[in-house]
DRENPANU-263321 format. One record per residue (C-alpha): residue in one letter; x, y, z. Coordinates in steps of 0.5 Angstrom, whole numbers, padded with zeros to 4 digits. Layout:
<type=a, east=X, north=Y, up=Z>
...
***
This chain:
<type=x, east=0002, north=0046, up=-0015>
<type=x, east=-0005, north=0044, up=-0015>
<type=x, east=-0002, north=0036, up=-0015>
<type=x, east=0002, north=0038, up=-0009>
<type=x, east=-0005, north=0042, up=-0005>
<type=x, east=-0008, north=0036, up=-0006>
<type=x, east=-0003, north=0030, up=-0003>
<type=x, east=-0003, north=0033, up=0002>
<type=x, east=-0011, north=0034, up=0003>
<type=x, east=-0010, north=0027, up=0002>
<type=x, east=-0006, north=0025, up=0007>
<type=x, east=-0009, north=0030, up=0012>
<type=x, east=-0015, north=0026, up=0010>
<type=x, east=-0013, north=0019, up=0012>
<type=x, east=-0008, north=0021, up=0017>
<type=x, east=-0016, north=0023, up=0021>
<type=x, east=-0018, north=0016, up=0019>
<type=x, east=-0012, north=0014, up=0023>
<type=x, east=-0009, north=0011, up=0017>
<type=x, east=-0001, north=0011, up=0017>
<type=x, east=0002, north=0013, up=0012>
<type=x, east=0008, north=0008, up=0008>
<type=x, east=0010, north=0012, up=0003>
<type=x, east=0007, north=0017, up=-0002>
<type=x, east=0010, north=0017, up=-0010>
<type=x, east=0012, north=0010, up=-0010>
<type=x, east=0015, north=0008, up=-0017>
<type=x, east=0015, north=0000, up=-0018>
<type=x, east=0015, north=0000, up=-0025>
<type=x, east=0014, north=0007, up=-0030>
<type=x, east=0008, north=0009, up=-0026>
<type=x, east=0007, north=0012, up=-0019>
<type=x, east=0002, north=0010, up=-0014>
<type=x, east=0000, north=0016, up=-0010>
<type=x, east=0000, north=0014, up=-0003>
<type=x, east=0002, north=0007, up=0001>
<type=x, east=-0003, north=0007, up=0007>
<type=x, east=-0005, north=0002, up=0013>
<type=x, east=-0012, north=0002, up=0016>
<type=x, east=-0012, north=0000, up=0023>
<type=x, east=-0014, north=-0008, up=0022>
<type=x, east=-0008, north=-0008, up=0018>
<type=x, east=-0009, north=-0007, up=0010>
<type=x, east=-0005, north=-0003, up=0006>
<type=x, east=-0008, north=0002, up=0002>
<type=x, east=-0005, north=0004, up=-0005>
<type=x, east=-0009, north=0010, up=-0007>
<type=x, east=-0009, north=0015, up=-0011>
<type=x, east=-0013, north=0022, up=-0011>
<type=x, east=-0015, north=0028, up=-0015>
<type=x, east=-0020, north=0033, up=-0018>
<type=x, east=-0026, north=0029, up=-0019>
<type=x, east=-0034, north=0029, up=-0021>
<type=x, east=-0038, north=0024, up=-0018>
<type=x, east=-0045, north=0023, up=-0021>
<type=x, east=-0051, north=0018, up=-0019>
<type=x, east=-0053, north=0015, up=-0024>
<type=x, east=-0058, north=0009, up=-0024>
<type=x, east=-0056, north=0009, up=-0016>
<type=x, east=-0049, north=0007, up=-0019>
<type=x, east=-0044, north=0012, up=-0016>
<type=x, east=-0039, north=0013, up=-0023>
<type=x, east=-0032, north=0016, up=-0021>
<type=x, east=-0029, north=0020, up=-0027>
<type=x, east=-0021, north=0022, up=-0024>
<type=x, east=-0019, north=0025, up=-0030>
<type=x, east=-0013, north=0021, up=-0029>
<type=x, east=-0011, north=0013, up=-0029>
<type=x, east=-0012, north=0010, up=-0023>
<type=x, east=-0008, north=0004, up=-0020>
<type=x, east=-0006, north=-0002, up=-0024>
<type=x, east=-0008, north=-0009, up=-0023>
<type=x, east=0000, north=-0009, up=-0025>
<type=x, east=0003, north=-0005, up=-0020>
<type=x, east=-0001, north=-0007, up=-0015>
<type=x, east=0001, north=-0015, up=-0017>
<type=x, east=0008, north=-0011, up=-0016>
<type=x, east=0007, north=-0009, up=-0010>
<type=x, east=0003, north=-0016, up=-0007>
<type=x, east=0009, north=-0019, up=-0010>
<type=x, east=0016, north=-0014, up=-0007>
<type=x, east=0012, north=-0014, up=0000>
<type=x, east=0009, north=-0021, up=0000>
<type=x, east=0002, north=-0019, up=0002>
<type=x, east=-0005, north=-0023, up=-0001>
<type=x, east=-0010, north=-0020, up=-0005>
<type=x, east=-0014, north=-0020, up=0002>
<type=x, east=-0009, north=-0015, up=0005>
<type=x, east=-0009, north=-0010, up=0000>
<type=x, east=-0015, north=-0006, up=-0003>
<type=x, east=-0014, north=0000, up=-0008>
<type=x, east=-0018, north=0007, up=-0007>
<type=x, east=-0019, north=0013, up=-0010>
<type=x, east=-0020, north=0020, up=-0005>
<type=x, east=-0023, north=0024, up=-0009>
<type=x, east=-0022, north=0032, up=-0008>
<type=x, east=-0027, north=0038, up=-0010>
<type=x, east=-0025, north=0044, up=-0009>
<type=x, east=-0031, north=0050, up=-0012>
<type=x, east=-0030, north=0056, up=-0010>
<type=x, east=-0025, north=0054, up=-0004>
<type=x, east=-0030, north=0049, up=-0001>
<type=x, east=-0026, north=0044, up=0000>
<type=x, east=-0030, north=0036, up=-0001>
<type=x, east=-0025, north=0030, up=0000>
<type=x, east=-0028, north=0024, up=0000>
<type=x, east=-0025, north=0016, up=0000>
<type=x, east=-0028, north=0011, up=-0005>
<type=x, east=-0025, north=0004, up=-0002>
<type=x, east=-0023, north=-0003, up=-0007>
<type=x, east=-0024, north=0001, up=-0014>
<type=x, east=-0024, north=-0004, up=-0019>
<type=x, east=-0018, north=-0004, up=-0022>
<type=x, east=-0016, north=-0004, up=-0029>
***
């Protein structure tokens, strides 16, 4: 399926950043988070990934997912079940255009969270 596709171009994408992967389609509560991912310096990632369009508006960059991203209750959950601070943790959106088989992915790092 495409969802499958593109997990794995995601985790292709961080495992080229050097990330480690933790876990992929974590469910803490009803919803699932994506991808668990860890940097170099040692923060974890909750990310989510899909189809995006990205438009400059206002030299402001706006992300339409058209999907729910993380929430701020499950990544209290996850603060909460693997006993990290808010300053080790960042929630990220990698956003996957595909046109005609020209495949973009790109990382948007400490999304707000809703």
């Amino acid at each position: 399926t495409s969802g499958e596709r593109y997990e794995l171009l995601a985790v292709e994408y961080l495992q080229k950043k050097d990330w480690t992967i933790l876990a992929t389609n974590l469910h803490l509560s009803s919803e699932e988070i994506d991808i668990v991912a860890q940097d170099s310096s040692g923060i974890v990632h909750l990310v989510e990934y899909g189809p995006s369009e990205v438009h400059d508006m206002a030299q402001q960059q706006v992300i339409d997912t058209h999907q729910e991203t993380i929430t701020l209750e499950e990544a209290m959950l996850y603060m909460t079940r693997y006993r990290i601070t808010e300053s080790q943790l960042s929630v990220d959106l990698v956003a996957i255009d595909d046109i005609f088989g020209n495949i973009s992915v790109q990382l948007f790092e400490r999304i707000e969270l809703n």
